[in-house]
DRENDREN-531832 format. One record per residue: z, x, y of N, C-alpha, C in turn; residue number from 1; residue in three letters. Coordinates in Angstrom, 3 decimals. Each point is the difference from the previous one (the first is absolute). Example, Ala and Ser with C-alpha at 12.3 -4.5 7.8 and 13.67 -1.06 7.14 Angstrom:
% residues 2
REC       nup     neast    nnorth      caup    caeast   canorth       cup     ceast    cnorth  resi  resn
REC     7.800    13.190    -5.690     0.000    -0.890     1.190     0.000     0.900     1.200     1   ALA
REC    -0.720    -0.350     1.050     0.060     0.820     1.190     0.730    -0.770     1.090     2   SER
This chain:
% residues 194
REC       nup     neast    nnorth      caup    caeast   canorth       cup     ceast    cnorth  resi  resn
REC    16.274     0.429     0.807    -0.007    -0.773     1.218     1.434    -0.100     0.515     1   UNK
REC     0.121    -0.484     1.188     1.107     0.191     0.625     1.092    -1.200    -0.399     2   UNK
REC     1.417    -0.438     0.456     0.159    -0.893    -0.797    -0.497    -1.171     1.429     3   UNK
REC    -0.547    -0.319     0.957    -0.540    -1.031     0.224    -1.415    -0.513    -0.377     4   UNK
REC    -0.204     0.949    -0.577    -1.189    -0.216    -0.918    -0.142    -1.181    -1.422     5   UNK
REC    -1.270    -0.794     0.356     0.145    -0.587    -0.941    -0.198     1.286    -1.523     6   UNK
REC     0.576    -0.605    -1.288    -0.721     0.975    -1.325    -1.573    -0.034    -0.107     7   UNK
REC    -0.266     1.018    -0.736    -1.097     0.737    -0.503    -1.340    -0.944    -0.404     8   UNK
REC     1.241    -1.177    -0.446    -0.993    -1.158    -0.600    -0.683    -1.159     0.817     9   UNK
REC     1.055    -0.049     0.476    -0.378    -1.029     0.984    -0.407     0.566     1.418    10   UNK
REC    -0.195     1.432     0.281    -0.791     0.747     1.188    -1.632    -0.483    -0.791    11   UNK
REC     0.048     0.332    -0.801    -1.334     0.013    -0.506    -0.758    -1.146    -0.009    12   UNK
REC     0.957    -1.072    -0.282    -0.589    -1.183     0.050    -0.316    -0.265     1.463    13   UNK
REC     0.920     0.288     0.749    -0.515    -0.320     1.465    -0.988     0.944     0.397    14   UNK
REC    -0.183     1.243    -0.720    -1.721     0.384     0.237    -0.955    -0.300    -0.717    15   UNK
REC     0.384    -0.742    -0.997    -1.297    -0.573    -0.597     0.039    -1.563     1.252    16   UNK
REC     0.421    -0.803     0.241    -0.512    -0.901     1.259    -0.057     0.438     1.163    17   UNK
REC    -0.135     1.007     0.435    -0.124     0.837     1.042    -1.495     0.041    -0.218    18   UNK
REC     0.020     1.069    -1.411    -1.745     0.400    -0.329    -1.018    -1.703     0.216    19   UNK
REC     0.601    -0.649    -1.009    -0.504    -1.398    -0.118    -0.738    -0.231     1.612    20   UNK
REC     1.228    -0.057     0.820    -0.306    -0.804     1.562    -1.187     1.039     0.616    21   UNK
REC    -0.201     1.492     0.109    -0.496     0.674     0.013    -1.301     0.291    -0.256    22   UNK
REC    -0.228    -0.495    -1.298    -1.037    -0.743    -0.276    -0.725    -0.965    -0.056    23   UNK
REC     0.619    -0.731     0.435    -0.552    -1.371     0.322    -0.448    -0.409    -1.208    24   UNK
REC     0.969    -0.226    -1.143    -0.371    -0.145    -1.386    -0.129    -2.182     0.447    25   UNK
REC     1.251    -0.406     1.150    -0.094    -1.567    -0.149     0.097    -0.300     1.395    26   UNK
REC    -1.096     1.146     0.921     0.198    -0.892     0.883    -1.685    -0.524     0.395    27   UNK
REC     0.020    -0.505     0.891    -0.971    -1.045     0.538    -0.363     0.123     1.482    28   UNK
REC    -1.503    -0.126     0.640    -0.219     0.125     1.657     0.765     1.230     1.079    29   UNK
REC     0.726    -0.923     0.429     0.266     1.003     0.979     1.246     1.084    -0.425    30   UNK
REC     0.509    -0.814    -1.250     1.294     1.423    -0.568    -0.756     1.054    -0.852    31   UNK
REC    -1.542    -0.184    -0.425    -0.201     0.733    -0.775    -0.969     0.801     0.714    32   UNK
REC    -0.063     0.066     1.290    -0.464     0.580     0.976     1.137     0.997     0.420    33   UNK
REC     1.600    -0.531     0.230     0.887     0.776     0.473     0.198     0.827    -1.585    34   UNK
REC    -0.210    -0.355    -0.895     0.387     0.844    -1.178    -0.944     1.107     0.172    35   UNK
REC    -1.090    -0.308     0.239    -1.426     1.229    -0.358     0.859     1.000     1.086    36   UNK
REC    -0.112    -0.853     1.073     0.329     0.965     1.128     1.296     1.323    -0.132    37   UNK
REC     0.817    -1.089    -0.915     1.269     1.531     0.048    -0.291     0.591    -1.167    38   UNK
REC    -0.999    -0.281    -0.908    -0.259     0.724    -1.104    -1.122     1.655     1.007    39   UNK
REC    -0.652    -0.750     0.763    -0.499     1.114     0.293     0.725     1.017     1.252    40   UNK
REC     0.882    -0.507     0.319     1.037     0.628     0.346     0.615     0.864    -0.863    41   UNK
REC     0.825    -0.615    -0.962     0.604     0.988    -0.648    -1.309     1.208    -0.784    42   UNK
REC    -1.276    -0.289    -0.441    -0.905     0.891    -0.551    -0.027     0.702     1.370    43   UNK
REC     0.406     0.229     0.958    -0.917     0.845     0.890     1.224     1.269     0.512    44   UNK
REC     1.104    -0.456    -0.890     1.337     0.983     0.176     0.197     1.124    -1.345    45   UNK
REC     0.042     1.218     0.861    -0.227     0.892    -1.460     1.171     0.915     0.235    46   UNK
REC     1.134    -0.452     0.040     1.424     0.681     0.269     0.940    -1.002    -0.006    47   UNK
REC     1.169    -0.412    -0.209     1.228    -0.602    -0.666     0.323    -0.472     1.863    48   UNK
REC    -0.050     1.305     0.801     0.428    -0.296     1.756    -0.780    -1.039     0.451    49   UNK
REC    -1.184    -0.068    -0.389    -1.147    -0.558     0.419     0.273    -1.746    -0.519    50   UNK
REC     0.519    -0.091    -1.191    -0.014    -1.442    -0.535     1.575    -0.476     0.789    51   UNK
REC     1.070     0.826     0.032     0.918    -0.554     0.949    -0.270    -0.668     1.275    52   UNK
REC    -1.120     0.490     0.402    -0.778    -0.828     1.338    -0.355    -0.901    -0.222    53   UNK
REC    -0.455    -0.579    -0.904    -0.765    -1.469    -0.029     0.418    -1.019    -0.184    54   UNK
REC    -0.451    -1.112     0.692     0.761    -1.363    -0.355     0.133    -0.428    -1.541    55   UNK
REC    -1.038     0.508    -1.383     0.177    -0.467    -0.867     1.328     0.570    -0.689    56   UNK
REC     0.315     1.122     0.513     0.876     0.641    -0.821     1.634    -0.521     0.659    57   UNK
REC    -0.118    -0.567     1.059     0.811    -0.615     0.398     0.704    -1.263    -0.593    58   UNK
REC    -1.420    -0.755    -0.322     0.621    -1.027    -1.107     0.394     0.280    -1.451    59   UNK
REC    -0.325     1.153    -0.821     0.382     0.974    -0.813     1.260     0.056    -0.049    60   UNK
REC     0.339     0.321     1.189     1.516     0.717     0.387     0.967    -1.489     0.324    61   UNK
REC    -0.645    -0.991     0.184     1.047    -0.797     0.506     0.118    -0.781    -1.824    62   UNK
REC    -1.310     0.083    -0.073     0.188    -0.486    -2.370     1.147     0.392    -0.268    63   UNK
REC     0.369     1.666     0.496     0.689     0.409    -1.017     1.576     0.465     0.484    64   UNK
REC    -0.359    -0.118     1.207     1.473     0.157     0.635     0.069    -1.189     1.268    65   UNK
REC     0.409    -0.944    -0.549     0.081    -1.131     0.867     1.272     0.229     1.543    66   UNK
REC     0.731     0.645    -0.992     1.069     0.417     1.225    -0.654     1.087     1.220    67   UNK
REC    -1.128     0.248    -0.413    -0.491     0.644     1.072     0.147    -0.758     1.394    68   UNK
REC    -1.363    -1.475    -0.218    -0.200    -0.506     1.120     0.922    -0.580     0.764    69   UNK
REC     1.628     0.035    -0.418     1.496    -0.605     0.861     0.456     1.306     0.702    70   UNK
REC    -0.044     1.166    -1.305     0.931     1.148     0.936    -0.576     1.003     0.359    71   UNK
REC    -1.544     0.380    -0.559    -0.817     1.274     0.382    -0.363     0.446    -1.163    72   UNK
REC    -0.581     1.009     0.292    -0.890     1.084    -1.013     1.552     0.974    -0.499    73   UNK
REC     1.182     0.065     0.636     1.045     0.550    -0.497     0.593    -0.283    -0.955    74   UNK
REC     0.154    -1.339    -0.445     0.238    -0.746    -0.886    -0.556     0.308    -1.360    75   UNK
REC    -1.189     0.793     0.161    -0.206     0.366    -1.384    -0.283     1.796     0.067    76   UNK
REC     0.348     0.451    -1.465    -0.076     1.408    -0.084    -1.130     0.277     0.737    77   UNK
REC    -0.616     1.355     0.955    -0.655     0.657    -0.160    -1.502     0.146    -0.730    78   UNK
REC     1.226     1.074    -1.375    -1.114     0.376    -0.900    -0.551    -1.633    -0.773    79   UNK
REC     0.864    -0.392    -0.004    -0.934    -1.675    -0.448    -1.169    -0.570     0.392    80   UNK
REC     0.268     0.031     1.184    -1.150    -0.321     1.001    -1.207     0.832     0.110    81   UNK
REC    -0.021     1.608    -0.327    -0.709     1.211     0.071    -0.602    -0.987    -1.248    82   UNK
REC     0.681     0.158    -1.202    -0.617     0.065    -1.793    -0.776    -1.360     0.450    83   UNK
REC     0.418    -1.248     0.209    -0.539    -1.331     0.527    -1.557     0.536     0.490    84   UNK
REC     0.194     0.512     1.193    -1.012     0.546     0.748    -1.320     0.686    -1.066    85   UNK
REC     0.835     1.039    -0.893    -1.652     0.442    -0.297    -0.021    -0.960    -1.096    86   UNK
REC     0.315    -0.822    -0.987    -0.368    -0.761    -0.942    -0.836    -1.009     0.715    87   UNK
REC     0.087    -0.421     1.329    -0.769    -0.850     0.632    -1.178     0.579     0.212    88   UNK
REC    -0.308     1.128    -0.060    -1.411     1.128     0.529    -0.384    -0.376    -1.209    89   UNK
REC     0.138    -0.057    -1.144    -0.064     0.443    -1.496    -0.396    -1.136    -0.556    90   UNK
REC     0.704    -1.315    -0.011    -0.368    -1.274    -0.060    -1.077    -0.602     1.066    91   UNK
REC    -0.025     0.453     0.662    -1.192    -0.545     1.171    -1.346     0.366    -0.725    92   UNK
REC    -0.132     1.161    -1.348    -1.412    -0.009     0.132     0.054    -0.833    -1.647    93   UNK
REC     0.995    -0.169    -0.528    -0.186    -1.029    -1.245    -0.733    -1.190    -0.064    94   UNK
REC    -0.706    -0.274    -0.767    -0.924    -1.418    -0.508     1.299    -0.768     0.200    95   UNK
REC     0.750     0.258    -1.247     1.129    -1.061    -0.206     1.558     1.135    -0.081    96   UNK
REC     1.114    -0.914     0.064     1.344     0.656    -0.664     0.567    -0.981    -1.210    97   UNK
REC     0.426     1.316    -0.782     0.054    -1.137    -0.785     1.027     0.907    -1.446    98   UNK
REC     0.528    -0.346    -0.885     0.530     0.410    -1.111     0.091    -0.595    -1.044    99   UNK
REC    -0.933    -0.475    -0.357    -0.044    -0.923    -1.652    -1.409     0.622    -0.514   100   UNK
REC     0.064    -0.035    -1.248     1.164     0.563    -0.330     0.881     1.507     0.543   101   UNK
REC     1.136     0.277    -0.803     0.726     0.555     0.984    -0.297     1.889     0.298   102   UNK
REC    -1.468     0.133    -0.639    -0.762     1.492     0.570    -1.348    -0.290     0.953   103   UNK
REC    -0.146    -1.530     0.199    -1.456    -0.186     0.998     0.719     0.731     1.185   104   UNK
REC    -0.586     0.767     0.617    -0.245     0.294     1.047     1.075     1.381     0.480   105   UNK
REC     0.869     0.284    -1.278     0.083     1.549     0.150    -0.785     1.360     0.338   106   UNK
REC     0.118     0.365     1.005    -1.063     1.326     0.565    -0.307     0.463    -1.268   107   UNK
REC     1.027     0.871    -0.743    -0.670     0.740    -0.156    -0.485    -0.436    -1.735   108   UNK
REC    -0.029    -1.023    -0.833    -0.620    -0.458    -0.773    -1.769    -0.163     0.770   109   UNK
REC     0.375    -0.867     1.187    -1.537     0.038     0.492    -0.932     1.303     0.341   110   UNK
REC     0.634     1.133     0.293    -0.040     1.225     0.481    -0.360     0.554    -1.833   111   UNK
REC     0.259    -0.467    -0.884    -0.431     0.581    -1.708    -1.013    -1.118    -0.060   112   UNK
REC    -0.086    -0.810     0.150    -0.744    -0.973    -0.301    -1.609     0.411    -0.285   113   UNK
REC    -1.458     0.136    -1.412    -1.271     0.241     0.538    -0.445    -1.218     0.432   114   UNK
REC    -1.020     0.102     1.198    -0.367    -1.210     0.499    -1.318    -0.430    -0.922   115   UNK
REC    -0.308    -1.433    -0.028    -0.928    -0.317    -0.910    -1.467     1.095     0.030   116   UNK
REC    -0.133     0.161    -1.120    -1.361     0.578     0.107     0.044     1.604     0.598   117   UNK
REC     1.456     0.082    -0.263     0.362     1.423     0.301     0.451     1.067    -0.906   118   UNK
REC    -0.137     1.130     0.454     0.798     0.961    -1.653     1.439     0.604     0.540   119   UNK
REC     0.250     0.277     1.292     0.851     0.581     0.611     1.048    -0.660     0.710   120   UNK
REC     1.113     0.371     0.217     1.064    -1.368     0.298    -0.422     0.099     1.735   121   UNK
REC     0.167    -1.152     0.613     0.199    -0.207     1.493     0.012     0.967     0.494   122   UNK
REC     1.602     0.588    -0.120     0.771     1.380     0.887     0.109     0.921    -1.144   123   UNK
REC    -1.059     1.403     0.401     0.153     1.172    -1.355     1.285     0.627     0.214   124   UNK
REC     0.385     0.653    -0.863     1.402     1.021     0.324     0.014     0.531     1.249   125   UNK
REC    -0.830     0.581     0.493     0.270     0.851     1.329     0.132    -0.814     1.148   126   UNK
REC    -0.464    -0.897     0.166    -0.135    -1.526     1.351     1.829    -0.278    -0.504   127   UNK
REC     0.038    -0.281    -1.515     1.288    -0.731    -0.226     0.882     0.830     0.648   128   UNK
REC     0.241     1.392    -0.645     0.493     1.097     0.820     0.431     0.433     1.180   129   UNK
REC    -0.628    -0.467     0.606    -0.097     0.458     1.588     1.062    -1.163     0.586   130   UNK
REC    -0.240    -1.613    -0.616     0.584    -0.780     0.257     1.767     0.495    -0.644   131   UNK
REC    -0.042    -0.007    -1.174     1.487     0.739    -0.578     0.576     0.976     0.563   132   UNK
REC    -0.731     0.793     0.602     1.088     1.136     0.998     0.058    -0.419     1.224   133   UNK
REC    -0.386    -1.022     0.676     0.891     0.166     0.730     1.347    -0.282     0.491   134   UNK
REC     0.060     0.511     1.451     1.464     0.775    -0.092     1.018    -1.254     0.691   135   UNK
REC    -0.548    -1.309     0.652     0.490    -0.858     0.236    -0.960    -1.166     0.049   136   UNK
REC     0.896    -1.331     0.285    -0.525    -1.216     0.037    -1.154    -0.048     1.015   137   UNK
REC    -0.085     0.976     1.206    -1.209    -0.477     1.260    -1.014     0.045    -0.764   138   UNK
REC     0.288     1.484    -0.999    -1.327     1.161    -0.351    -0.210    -1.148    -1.163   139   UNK
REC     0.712    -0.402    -0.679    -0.367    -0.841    -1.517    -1.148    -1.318     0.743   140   UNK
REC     0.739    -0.549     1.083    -0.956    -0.986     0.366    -1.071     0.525     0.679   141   UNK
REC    -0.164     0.613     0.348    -1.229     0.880     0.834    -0.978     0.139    -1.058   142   UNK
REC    -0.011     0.633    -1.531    -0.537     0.379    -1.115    -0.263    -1.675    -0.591   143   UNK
REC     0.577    -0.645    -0.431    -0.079    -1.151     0.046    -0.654    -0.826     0.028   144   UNK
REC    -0.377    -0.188     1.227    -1.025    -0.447     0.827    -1.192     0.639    -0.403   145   UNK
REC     0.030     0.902     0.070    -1.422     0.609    -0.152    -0.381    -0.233    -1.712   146   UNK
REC     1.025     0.325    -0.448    -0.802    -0.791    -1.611    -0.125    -1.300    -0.327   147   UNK
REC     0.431    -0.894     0.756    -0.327    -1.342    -0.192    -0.982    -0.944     0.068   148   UNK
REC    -1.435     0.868     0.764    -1.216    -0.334    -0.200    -0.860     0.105    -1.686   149   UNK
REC     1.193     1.100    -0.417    -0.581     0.258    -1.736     0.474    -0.698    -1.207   150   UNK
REC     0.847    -0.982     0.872     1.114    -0.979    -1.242    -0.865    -1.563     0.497   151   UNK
REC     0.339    -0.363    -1.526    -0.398    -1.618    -0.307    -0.935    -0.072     0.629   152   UNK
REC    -1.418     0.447     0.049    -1.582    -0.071     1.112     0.685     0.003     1.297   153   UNK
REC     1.251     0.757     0.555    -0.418     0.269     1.522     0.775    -0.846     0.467   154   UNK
REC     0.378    -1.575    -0.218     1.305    -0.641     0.245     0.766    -0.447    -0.822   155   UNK
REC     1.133     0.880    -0.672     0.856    -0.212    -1.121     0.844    -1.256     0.079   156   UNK
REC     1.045    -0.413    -0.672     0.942    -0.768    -0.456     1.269     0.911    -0.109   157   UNK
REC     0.788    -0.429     0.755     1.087     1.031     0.557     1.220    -0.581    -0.410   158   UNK
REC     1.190     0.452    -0.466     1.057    -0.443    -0.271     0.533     0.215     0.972   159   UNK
REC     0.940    -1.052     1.476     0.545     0.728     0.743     1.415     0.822    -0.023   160   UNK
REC     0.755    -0.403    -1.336     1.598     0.613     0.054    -0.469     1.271    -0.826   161   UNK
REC    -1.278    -0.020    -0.495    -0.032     1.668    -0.670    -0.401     0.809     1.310   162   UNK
REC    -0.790     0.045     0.728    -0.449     0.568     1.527     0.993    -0.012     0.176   163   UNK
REC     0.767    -0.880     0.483     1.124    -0.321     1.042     1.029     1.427    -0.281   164   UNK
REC     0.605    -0.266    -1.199     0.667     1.261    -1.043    -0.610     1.353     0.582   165   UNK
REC    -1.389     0.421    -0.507    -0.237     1.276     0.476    -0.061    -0.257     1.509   166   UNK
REC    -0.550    -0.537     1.148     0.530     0.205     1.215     1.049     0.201     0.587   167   UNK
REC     1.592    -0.486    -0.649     1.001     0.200     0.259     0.965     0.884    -0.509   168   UNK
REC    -0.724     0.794    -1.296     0.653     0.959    -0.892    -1.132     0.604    -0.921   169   UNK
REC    -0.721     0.930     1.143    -1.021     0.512    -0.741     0.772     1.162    -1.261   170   UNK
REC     0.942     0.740     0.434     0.202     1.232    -0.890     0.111    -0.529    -0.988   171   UNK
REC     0.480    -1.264    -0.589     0.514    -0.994    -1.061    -1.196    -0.509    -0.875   172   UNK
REC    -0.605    -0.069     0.804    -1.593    -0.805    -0.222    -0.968     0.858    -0.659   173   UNK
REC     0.117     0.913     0.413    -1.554     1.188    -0.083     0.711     0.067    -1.237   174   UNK
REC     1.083     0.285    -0.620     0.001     0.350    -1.389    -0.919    -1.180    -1.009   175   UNK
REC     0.874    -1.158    -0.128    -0.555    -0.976    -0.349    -1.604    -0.304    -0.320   176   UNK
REC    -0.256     0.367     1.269    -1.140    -0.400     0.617    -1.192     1.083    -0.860   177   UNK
REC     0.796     1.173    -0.187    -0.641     0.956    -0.519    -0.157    -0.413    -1.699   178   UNK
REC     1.282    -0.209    -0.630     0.024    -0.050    -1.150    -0.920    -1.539    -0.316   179   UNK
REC    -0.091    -0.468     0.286    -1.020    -1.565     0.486    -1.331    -0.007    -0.162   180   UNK
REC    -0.713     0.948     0.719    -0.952     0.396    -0.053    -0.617     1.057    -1.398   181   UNK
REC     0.824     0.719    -0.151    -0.486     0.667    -0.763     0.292    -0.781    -1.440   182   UNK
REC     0.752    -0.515    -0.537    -0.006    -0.803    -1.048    -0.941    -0.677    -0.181   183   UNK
REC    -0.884    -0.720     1.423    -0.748    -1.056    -0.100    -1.240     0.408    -0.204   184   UNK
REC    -0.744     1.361     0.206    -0.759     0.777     0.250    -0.810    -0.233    -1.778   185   UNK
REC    -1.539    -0.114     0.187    -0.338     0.089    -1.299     0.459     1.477    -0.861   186   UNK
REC    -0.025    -0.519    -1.283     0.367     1.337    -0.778    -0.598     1.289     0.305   187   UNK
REC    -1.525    -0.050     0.367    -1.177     0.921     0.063     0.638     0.852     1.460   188   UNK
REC     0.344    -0.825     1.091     0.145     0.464     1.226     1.094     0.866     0.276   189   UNK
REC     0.678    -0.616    -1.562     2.030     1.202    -0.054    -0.696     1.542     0.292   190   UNK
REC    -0.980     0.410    -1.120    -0.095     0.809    -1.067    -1.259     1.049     1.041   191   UNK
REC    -0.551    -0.698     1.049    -1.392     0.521     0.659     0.653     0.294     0.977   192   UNK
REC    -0.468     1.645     0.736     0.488     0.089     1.485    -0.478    -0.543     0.627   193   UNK
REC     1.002     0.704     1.133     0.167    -1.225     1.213    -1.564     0.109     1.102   194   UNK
């Protein structure tokens, strides 16, 4: 992050009450009417450009870069705002955000994960795959998305500073992300093609 950026830790925390407000985890009547409302806002954006448009992501952006709303959108990096942007696509379709303990809601543990009453993990090698090559952060969140109907029944538990991380430094990430997964992977699934 840039240095007007808040850290890693405390971005996250301001997207976990971001997610919170988003959800209307405490609100009531007519705010939990404006919550539904930008929740289905942000679900109805399927590109990073697309969530820069919306009023929810606006309050997102002012969470996390307060110096925005005195001096502008200049005030903060760019690519900050880009990585911000798709972790907000990404978190918009989460149940919850969350990191306790400190592997809930790592992709790609959930992505190894078998679901109850299942023999096969979530995401098989080749889905995982497709997600691991790619060649930047748009393409990683683009893939993403699309496997996130197959994690935690369809609305996962999302860590936001691990997202956040691969949105803003995917080449960094996909390794990780790779070695993550496959560790987590049942023994049977190492050893069986893909």
């Amino acid at each position: 992050m840039s240095d007007t950026a808040p850290r890693r830790g405390e971005t996250a925390r301001r997207i976990n009450e971001w997610h919170a407000w988003l959800r209307g985890s405490q609100a009531e009547g007519k705010e939990r009417k404006a919550n539904a409302a930008a929740l289905a806002e942000m679900r109805r954006c399927s590109t990073p450009g697309e969530v820069m448009l919306t009023w929810p992501f606006g309050r997102l952006l002012r969470m996390v870069f307060p110096q925005v709303a005195a001096a502008g959108v200049e005030a903060a990096h760019g690519k900050d705002i880009e990585a911000l942007a798709r972790t907000a696509l990404v978190m918009s379709r989460a149940s919850r955000a969350g990191a306790e303990p400190p592997t809930l809601g790592r992709v790609p543990r959930l992505m190894a994960q078998v679901p109850e009453g299942g023999r096969a993990p979530a995401v098989g090698r080749v889905r995982a795959n497709i997600l691991l090559a790619s060649p930047d952060e748009d393409e990683a969140c683009r893939t993403l998305l699309s496997l996130l109907p197959l994690l935690g029944g369809g609305e996962p538990v999302l860590d936001p500073g691990h997202v956040l991380r691969a949105m803003r430094r995917w080449d960094e990430a996909k390794t990780d992300w790779a070695m993550e997964y496959y560790a987590a992977l049942p023994p049977d699934e190492k050893a069986d093609a893909a």
